[in-house]
Each structure stands twice: as C-alpha cells, then as structure tokens.
C-alpha positions as CSV (number, residue, x, y, z in Angstrom):
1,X,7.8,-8.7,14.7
2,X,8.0,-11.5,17.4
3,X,10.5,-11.3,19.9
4,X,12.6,-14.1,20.6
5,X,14.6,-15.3,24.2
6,X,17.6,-17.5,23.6
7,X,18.8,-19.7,26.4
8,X,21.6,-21.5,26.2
9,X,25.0,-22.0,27.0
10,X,26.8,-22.7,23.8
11,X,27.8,-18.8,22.5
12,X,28.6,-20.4,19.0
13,X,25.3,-22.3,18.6
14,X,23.6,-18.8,20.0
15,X,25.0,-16.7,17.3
16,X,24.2,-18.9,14.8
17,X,21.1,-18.9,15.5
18,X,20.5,-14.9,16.3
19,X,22.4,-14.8,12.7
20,X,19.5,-17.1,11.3
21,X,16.4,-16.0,13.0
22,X,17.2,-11.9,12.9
23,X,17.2,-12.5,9.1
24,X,13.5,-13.6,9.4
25,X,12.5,-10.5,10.9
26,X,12.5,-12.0,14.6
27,X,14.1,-9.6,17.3
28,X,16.6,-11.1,19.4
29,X,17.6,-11.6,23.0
30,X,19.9,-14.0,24.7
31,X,20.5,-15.7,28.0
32,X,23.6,-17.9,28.7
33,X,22.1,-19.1,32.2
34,X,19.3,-19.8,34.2
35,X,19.5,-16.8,36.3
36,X,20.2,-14.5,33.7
37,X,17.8,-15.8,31.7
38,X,15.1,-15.5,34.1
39,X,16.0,-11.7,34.5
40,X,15.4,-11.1,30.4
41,X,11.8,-12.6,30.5
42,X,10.9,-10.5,33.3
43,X,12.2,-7.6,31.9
44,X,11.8,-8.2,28.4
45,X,8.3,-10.1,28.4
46,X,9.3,-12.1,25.3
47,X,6.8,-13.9,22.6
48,X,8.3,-17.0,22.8
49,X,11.4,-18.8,24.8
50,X,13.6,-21.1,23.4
51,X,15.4,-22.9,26.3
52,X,18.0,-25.2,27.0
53,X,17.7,-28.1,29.5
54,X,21.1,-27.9,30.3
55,X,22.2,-25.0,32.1
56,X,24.8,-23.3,34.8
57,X,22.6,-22.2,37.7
58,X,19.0,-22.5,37.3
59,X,18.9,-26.0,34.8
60,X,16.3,-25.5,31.9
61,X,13.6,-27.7,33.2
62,X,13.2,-25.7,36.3
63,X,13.2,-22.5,34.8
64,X,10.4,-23.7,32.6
65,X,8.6,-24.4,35.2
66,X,9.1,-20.6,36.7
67,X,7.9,-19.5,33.8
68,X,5.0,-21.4,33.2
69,X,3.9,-20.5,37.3
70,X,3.9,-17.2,36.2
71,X,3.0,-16.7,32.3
72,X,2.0,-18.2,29.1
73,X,5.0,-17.9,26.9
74,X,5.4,-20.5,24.5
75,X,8.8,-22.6,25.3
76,X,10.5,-24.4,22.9
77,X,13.1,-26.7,24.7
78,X,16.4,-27.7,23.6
79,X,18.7,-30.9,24.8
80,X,21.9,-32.7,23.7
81,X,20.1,-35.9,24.6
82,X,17.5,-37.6,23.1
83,X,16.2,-39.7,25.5
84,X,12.6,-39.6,26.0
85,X,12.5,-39.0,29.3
86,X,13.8,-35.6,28.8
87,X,10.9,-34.9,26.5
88,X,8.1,-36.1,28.7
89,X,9.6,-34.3,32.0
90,X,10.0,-31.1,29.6
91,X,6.3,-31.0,28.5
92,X,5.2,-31.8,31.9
93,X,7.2,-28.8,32.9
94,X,4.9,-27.0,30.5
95,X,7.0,-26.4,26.9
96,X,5.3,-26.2,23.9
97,X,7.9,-27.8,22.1
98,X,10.7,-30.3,22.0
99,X,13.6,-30.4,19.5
100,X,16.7,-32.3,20.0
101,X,20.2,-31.1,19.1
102,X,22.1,-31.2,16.7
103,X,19.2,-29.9,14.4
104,X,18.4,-28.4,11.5
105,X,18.0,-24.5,12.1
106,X,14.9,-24.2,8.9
107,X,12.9,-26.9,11.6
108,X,12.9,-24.7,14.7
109,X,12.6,-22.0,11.9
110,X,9.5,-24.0,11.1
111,X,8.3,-24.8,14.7
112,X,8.7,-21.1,15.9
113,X,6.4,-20.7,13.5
114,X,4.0,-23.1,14.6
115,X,4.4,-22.5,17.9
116,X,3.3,-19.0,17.6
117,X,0.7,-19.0,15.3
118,X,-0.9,-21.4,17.7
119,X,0.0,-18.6,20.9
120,X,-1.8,-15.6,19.0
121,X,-4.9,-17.5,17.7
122,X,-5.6,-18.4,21.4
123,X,-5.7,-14.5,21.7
124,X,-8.1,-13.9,19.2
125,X,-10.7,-16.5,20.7
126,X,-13.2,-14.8,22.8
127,X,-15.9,-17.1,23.9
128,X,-16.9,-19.0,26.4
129,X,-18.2,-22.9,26.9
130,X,-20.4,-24.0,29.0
131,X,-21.7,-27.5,29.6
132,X,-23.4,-28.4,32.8
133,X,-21.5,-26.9,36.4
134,X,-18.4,-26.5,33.8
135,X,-17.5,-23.1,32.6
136,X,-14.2,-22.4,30.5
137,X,-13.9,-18.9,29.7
138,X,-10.8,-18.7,26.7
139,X,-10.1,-15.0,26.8
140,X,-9.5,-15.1,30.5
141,X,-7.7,-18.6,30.1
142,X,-10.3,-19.6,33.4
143,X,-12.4,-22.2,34.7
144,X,-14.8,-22.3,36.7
145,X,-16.7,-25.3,38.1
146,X,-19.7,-24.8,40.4
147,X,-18.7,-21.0,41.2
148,X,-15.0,-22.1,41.6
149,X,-11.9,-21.0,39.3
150,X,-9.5,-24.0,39.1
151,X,-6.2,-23.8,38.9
152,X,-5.4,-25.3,35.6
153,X,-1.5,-25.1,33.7
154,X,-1.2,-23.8,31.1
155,X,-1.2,-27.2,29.4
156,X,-4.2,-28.8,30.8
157,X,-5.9,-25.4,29.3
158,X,-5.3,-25.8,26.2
159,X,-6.1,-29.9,26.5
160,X,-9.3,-29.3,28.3
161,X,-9.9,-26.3,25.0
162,X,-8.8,-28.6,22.3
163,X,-11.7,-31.4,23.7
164,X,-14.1,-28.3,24.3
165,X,-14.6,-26.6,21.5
166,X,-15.0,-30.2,19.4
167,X,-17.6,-31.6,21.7
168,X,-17.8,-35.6,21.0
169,X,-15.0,-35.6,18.5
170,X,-12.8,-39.0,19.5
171,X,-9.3,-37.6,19.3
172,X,-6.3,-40.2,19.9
173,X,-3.2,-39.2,22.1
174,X,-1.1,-38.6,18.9
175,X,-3.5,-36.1,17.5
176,X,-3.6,-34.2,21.2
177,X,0.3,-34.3,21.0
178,X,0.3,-32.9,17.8
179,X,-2.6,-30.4,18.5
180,X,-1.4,-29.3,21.9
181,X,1.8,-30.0,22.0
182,X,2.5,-29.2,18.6
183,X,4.1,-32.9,18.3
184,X,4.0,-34.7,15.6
185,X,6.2,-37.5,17.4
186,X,4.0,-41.0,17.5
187,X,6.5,-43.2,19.8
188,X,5.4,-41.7,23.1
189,X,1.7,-41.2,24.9
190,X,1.8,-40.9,28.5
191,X,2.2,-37.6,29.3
192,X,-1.7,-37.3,27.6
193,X,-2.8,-39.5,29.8
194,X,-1.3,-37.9,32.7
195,X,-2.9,-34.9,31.7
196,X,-6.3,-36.3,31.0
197,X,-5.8,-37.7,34.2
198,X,-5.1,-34.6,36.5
199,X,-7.9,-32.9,34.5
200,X,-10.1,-35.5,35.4
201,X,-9.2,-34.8,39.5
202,X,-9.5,-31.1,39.5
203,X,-12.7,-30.6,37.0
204,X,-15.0,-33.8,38.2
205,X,-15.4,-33.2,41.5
206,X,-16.6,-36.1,43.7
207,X,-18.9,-37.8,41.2
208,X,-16.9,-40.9,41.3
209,X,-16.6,-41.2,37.3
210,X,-15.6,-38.9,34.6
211,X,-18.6,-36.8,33.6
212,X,-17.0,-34.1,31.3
213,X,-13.8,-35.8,29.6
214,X,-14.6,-39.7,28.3
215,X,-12.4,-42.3,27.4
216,X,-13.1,-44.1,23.9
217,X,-11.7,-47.1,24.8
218,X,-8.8,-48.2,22.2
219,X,-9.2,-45.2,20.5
220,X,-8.9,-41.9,22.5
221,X,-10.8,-39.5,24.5
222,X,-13.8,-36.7,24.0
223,X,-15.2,-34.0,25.6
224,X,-19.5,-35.1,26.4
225,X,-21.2,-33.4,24.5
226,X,-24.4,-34.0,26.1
227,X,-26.1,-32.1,29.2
C-alpha cells in the first residue's frame, strides 16, 4: 500500500481527493503549506508527493526542489495555470509529473500509477554500465567518471539510464519526455535539451565534443555504443 503526501491549499479539493485515492487502497497524508508539508515528508518518508505550485510559505516549486536535494520521491505537481512555463520550471525543479487543474481525478488516478511503477522498477534494477572512463551504478543511483562520483539530479539519472541501458537506440525528445518524465505532452522540448546539455558538461570532461551522449541530428539523441 503506497503512501500518498497531499499538498495543497484548497481543503475541498484535498478531501476529495483523500475520498478518491483512500478507496484505491493508497494511505493518505496531507499538507496545506509549504512548511508543513515539508515537516510530513521528513517525518513520514512518503512514496510519492503530489504538490501544489501555489502555496502559503514555502511556494511548491521550491519545496520540490528541497525535496529532490535530499531524496528521490516521485512528485507529481499541481497548478491552476496552464502556462508552459510552469511546466518546464516544475520539471527542472525535478517532478515526475505535471497535471493541470481542474482535472479529472481517474487521470492522476492513472499517473500515480505510472509514476510509481516507474519509482519501484528503478529499485529492482541492480546492475551496473560501463562504457569507457563512464561508470553508472543503478542500485546506488551513482556515477562515476574516471574514479569520480558526479553529482547528477535525480532527473539527469534517470535521462543518462534511459540512453544507457539502450546503447545506440535514437530516441527523440518526445519519447524521453514520455519515458522520463512520464509526459506524453508533444508541444514542448527544451527542458530535454537542457538536460542533455548539463549531462553533457558534468560527464564529458574536457574532451571538447560529446563522447558518451550523441546528437542524431533532426531526429534525437543516443547513448555510443561503441568503446
């Protein structure tokens, strides 16, 4: 039984939803601020955190951000606009998910869902890729390039992973989104590239051109999958 964190400052649209999700089976705790909020996770070490941008105190985004500096709990954000700004900045803060109010409870039924299926198989993975000064070690979410860990987010992780373990497999920035993210939204590609980009500067060291993650131009990118 997966324990849920519910941030948000609406008590109506919170009860509705402990209402919905405690009928699945999902155990419940909820947050009506930042700072509250922030106390539960501690304290509670929830499975998954679904979090409202807007917020008295500590505003969503930041606290995601908290969060993601200290653990790997999925997030699932929430947000009365739907401006895609909002979206990018949230899953550059690290959220696994994006969903825009009002909405359908049955779809963040359905994305809890997905969102943690995707958190416990990266659990049950317990190998570790090597290709050239590059080590990624999944159980311990590390990597290590020429006897140095590197500080990765939790997001670049599980980019870096997804290219890894399909070594010359093209994928395009919607498929990462969806894959990573756990987007299936097409409109909007940058924050991959940003990604790909920051990999890029902490994994390639001072060889001057990408070595490990390629670029297929007009289509996508690909881990190298030779020596």
């Amino acid at each position: 039984m997966a324990k849920l964190l519910i941030v948000d400052d609406q008590e109506l649209l919170v009860k509705g939803l402990v209402r919905s999700l405690e009928s699945e089976g999902y155990k419940i705790i909820t947050a009506y601020d930042g700072e509250s909020a922030w106390e539960k996770f501690e304290v509670e070490d929830p499975d998954l955190i679904i979090l409202d941008i807007m917020l008295p105190g500590i505003d969503g985004l930041t606290l995601c951000r908290k969060i993601r500096a200290k653990a790997e709990t999925p997030v699932i954000m929430l947000t009365a606009r739907g401006d895609d700004v909002d979206k990018i900045v949230g899953l550059e803060m690290g959220a696994d998910d994006y969903i825009a109010k009002p909405f359908n409870v049955r779809e963040l039924s359905a994305r809890i869902k997905a969102v943690l299926r995707r958190s416990f198989r990266k659990t049950d993975i317990q190998k570790t890729i090597k290709r050239g000064n590059l080590t990624i070690e999944t159980i311990k979410r590390r990597v290590i390039v020429k006897d140095t860990i590197i500080e990765l987010t939790g997001k670049e992780f599980d980019l870096l992973l997804t290219l890894a373990e399909s070594p010359g497999r093209v994928f395009t920035r919607e498929k990462l989104l969806e894959l990573v993210w756990g987007y299936d939204y097409l409109g909007e590609d940058r924050t991959v590239d940003v990604h790909i980009r920051r990999l890029r500067e902490k994994i390639e060291g001072d060889s001057g051109r990408p070595v490990h993650i390629l670029t297929k131009w007009g289509l996508g990118y690909y881990f190298n999958d030779e020596e």
